[in-house]
N, C-alpha and C positions, 0 to 999 in steps of 0.2 A: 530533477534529482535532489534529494536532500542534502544537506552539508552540514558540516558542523557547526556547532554555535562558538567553538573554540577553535583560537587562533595563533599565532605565534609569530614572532620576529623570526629572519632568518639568520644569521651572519654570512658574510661575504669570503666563503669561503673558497678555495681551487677545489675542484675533481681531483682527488687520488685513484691511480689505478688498481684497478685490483688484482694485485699478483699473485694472493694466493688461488685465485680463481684459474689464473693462466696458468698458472704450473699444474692444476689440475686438469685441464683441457691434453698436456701433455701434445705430442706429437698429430692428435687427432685436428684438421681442419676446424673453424667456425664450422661450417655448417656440417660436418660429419658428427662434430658433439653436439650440433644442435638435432640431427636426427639421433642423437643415445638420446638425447634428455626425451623428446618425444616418445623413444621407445619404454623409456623407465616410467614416465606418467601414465602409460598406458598399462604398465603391470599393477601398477595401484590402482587405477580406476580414475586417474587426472585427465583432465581434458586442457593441455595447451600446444602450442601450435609455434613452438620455439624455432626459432631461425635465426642465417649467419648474422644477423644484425642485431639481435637481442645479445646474442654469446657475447658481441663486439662490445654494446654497450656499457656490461656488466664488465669488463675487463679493461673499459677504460673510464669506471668505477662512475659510471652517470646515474647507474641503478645503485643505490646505496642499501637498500634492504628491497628483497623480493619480495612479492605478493602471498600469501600464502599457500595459494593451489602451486608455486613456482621453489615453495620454502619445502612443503612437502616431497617432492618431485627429487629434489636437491639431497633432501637426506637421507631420502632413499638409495641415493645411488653413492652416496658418500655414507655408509653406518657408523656411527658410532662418530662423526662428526658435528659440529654445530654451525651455525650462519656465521660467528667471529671465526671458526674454522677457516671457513669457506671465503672468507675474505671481507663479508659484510659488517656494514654495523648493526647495534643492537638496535629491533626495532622502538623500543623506546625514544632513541634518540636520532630518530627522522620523525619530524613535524611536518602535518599539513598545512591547510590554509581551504579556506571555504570558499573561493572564488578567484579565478584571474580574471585582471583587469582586463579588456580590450588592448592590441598588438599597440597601436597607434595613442591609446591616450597619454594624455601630457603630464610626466612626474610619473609614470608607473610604478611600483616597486619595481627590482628586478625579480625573475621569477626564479621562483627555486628550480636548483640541478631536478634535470630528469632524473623519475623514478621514487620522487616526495613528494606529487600533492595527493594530496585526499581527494579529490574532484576526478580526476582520471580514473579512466575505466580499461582494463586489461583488455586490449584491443581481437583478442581472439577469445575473450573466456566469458563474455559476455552470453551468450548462446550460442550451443555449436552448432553451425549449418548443419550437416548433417545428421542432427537430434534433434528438429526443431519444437519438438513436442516436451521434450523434457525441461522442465523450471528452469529457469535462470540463473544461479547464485545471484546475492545479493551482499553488498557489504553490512558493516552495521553505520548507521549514521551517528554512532553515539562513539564510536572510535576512531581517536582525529589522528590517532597514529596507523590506522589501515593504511598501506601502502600499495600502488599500483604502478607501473610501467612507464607510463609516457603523457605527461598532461596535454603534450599536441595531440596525442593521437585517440581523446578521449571522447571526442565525438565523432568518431569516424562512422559509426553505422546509424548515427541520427540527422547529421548534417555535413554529408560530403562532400557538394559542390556546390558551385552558382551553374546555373543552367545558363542557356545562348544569351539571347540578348535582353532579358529582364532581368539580370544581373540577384535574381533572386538565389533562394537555398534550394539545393534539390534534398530530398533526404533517399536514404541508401540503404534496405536490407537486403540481408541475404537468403536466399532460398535454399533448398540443396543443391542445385545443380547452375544456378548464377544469380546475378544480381536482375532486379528489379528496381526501376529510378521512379518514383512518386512525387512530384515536382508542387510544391506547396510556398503559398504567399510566407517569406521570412518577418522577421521581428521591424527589421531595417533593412534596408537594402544594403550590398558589401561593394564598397566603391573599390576597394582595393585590393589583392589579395594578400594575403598573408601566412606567416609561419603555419596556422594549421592547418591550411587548405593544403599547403605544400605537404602536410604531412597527411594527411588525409590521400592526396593522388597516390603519394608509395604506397599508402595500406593498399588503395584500392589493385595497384598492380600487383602483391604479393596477394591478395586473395585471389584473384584472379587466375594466376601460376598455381595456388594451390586446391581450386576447385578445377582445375583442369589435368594438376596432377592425378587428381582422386577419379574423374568424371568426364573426362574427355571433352571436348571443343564443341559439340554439337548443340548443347543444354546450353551453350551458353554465351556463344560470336552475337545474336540479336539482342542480349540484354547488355553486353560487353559494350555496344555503341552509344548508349547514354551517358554513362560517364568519359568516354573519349569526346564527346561533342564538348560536355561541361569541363574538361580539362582544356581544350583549347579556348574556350571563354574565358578561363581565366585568366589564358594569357594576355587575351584582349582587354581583361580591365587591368592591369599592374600591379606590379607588387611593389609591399612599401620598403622594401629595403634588395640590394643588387646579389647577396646573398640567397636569399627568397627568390627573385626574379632565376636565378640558375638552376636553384632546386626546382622550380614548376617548369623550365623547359625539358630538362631532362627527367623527372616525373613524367610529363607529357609525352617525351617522346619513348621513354620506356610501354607506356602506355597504350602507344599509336605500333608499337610493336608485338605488344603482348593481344591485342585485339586482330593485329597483323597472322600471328601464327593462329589464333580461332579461326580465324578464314581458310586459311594451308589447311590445317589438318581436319577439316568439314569440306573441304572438296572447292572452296571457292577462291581461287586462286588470282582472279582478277582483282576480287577486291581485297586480297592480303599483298599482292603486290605495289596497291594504292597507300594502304597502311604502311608498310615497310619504306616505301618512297617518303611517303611524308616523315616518318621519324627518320631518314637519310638529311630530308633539309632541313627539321630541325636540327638536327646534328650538326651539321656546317655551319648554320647560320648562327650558335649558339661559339662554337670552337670546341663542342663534343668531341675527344677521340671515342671513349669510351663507348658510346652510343653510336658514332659511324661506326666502331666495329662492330658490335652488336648485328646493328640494321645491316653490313653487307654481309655476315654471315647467315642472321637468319634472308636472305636474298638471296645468297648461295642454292641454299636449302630448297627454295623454292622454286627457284631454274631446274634444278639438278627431277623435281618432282614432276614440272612441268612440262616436261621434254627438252632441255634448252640447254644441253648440258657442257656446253663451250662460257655459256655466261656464268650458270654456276662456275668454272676454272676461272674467269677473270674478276665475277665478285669477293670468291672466296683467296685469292690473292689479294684483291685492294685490301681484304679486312686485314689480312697479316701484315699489310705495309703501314696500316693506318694502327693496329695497334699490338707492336710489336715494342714502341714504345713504352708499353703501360708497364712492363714488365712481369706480366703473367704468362708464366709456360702450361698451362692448363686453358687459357686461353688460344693462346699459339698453338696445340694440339687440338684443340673443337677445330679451330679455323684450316690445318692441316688437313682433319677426317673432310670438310665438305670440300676440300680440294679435290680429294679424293675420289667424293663420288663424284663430280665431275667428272674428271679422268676416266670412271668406269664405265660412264655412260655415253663419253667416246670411245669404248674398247677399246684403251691406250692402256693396258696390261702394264707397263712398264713403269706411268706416271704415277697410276695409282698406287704398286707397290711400293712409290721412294714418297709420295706422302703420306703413305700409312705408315712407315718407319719413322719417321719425321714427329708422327702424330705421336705415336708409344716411348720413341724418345723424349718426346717434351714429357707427356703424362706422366712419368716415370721418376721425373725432377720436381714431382709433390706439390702439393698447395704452397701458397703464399698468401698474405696480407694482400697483394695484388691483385686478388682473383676476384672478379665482378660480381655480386649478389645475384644477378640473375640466371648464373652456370652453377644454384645448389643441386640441381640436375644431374651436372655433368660426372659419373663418379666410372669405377672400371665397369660397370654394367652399359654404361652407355657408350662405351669404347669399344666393346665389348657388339652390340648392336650394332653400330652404324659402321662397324668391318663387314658385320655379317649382310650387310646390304651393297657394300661394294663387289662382294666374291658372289651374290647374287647376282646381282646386275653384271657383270663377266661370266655368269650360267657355270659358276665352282659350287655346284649345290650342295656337296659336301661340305667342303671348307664353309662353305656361308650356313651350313645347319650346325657344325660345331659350335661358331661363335652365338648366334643365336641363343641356341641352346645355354653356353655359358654364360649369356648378358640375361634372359630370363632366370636363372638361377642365384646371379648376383644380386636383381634387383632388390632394394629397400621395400618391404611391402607397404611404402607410406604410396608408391608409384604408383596407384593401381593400375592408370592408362599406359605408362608404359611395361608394365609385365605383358598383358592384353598386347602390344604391338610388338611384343620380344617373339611370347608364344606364334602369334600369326604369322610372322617372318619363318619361324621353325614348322612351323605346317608346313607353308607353303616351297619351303626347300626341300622340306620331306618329300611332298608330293613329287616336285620335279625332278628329286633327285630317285626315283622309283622306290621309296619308301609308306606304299599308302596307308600300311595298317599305322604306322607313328603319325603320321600326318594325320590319322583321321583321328589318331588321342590327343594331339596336340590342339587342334580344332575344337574340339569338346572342351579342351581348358578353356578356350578363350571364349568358346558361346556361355559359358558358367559365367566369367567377368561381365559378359554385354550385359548384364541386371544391372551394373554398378557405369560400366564405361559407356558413354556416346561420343563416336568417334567414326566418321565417313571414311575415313583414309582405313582404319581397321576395318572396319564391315567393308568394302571392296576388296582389300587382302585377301579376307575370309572366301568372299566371293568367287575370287578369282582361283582359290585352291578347291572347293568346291567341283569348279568345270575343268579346273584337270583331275579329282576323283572322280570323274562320273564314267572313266571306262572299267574304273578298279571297284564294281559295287560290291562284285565276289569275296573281296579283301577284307580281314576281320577289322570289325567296326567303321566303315565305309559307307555302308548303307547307313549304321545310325547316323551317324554325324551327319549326311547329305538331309535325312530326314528331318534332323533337329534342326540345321541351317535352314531349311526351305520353310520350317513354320517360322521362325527369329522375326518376330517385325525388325524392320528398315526404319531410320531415322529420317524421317520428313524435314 
């Protein structure tokens, strides 16, 4: 990459927050404004890929002036305001710098606050997976005041990991539908790990979450295991500082989670139970709560799918015990709903109903600052769902095609997989509930998404609503949908 010939001292200055950015966020969650800001770049014709952890940033003033695809975006949705509005500095007065030194070398400067060097590259704007045909943007190399996001995270799609045990670089792009790892001899070998590996693992788990939101699990659990191998490698070579060492386990174990639920929702259940285990001992062995709750709730989940649904009730307890501490009630409500289905799948009517109540209470008492990055998921669409699968699994196929119904209507359309698994819950309660001709429209919506969605856990939904329409062919639109269903290629 080019850099600039111009350079600059920095001063040693503190991070100011940016308040006027917060008051502007208002009432809305991080991540609920980072789904507007996504929805507003999209009315322009921007391409970035904002989330709760960029909003955080910028509010607690690390990003001192935005990028420009991020500057645009901003004043679009703020008219008639400016970036000092907005809380930022003028870009004039954020300086790059042509190169950071190595983590470890001796006398380093210190580096400038995230969100000022010229060397970093906008970790999602670099090419969009899903355009992979259309040009790049580029900066200019001749502007030392371009500014970009996060200098950790500025190689994330050229050099993401050390692979096993040759401690070399793997490099990492992205496809549409997942990652491919291309493992190539490095410059030097990485004796150690450091800051931007650590930051490289989190990109890699939020892309991941967000090519599965879009695309479903199927495209993409056998490319998702390369960089879970190269993440545990790097625990084995160390980090140079105990700070770093905690970011990579939890990194990792986020990771061994996130590669965990590709498995659940592609049907391979054995080896997401493997995944989910192992980020359970990371977790412990680290003094994770945050990540044991995670791991026993998505455990919960996975008992509750696999028939098992007494250990779903005792995992999804551990998690509320283990992280009830954290203080998140949005938290405490996911971990109440997989109580729940638990409960349903013993047809304990009675248990279920007092942790669904538990569950809409907590959800009820708002986001917080507490709330874990990886539940930007979880909003009333997904509350919304995973009722309508406890009143199903109790055989209320009414009740379980209202909420349905209402959790497909709510969803963000950044979800694509899960509208796809909203709608096939609402088929398939249709169908049982003697609804064929809605069930066979609601079918139809979701065989339209399988172009976009690959997801085993939906195509057997689909399937299974299928062979309860096959005594109602009479029934309007019944025959088509069976007819559209039976040509739909199947996900190998």
């Amino acid at each position: 990459m080019a850099s600039s010939t111009t350079t600059a001292s920095q001063p040693d200055r503190p991070v100011r927050p940016n308040l006027a950015f917060r008051q502007l966020r208002g009432r809305h969650s991080p991540a609920e404004f980072a789904a507007l800001v996504r929805r507003a770049a999209r009315e322009i014709g921007e391409r970035v890929s904002c989330d709760a952890r960029y909003i955080g940033r910028v509010e607690a003033g690390e990003i001192r002036c935005p990028n420009y695809a991020y500057e645009r975006v901003f004043l679009h949705m703020f008219p008639g305001r400016t970036l000092a509005d907005l809380g930022f500095a003028p870009r004039s007065a954020v300086r790059g710098r042509a190169a950071r030194p190595p983590e470890d070398a001796p006398h380093a400067p210190l580096p400038l606050a995230r969100g000022e060097t010229e060397e970093a590259v906008e970790p999602y704007d670099q090419q969009d997976p899903f355009h992979p045909h259309e040009p790049r943007r580029t900066r200019n190399p001749q502007d030392p005041f371009e500014t970009h996001d996060n200098y950790e995270e500025s190689d994330v799609l050229r050099r993401l990991f050390m692979t096993g045990g040759s401690a070399t670089v793997a490099t990492a792009t992205l496809s549409p539908l997942g990652f491919t790892i291309d493992a190539m001899a490095a410059d030097r070998p990485v004796r150690r790990a450091g800051t931007s590996h650590a930051a490289a693992l989190e990109e890699a788990v939020r892309r991941i979450r967000l090519l599965d939101d879009r695309h479903g699990a199927d495209g993409l659990y056998r490319r998702a295991a390369a960089p879970l191998r190269a993440a545990y490698a790097l625990l084995d070579a160390g980090a140079t500082r105990q700070t770093t060492a905690e970011r990579l386990h939890s990194g990792a174990g986020e990771l061994a989670i996130s590669v965990g639920w590709l498995a659940h929702d592609s049907g391979r259940f054995d080896d997401a139970r493997s995944h989910y285990a192992e980020a359970l001992a990371t977790a412990r062995m680290t003094g994770d709560p945050g990540l044991e709750a995670h791991a026993f709730c998505n455990t919960a989940f996975l008992a509750r799918d696999a028939g098992r649904p007494r250990e779903a009730v005792r995992a999804a307890q551990a998690a509320q015990r283990v992280g009830r501490p954290l203080g998140s009630a949005r938290l405490m409500s996911l971990l109440a709903l997989r109580e729940a289905g638990g409960w349903a799948g013993l047809a304990d009517r009675t248990g279920c109903e007092q942790a669904l109540a538990r569950a809409q209470a907590l959800f009820e008492r708002g986001h917080s600052d507490a709330d874990p990055e990886w539940m930007s998921f979880y909003g009333e669409a997904e509350l919304e769902g995973l009722e309508a699968q406890c009143w199903s699994t109790l055989g209320d196929w009414r009740r379980a095609a209202r909420h349905a119904r209402r959790a497909a209507d709510l969803q963000d359309p950044h979800f694509t997989r899960n509208i796809a698994l909203y709608t096939a819950e609402l088929a398939d309660d249709l169908a049982r509930g003697g609804r064929p001709d809605e069930a066979a429209t609601a079918g139809m919506r979701v065989l339209e998404l399988l172009d976009q969605v690959q997801s085993s856990r939906i195509q057997g939904m689909l399937a299974g609503t299928a062979r309860v329409l096959l005594p109602h062919r009479r029934a309007s639109g019944v025959q088509e949908f069976l007819d559209r269903h039976a040509s739909t290629p199947r996900v190998v």
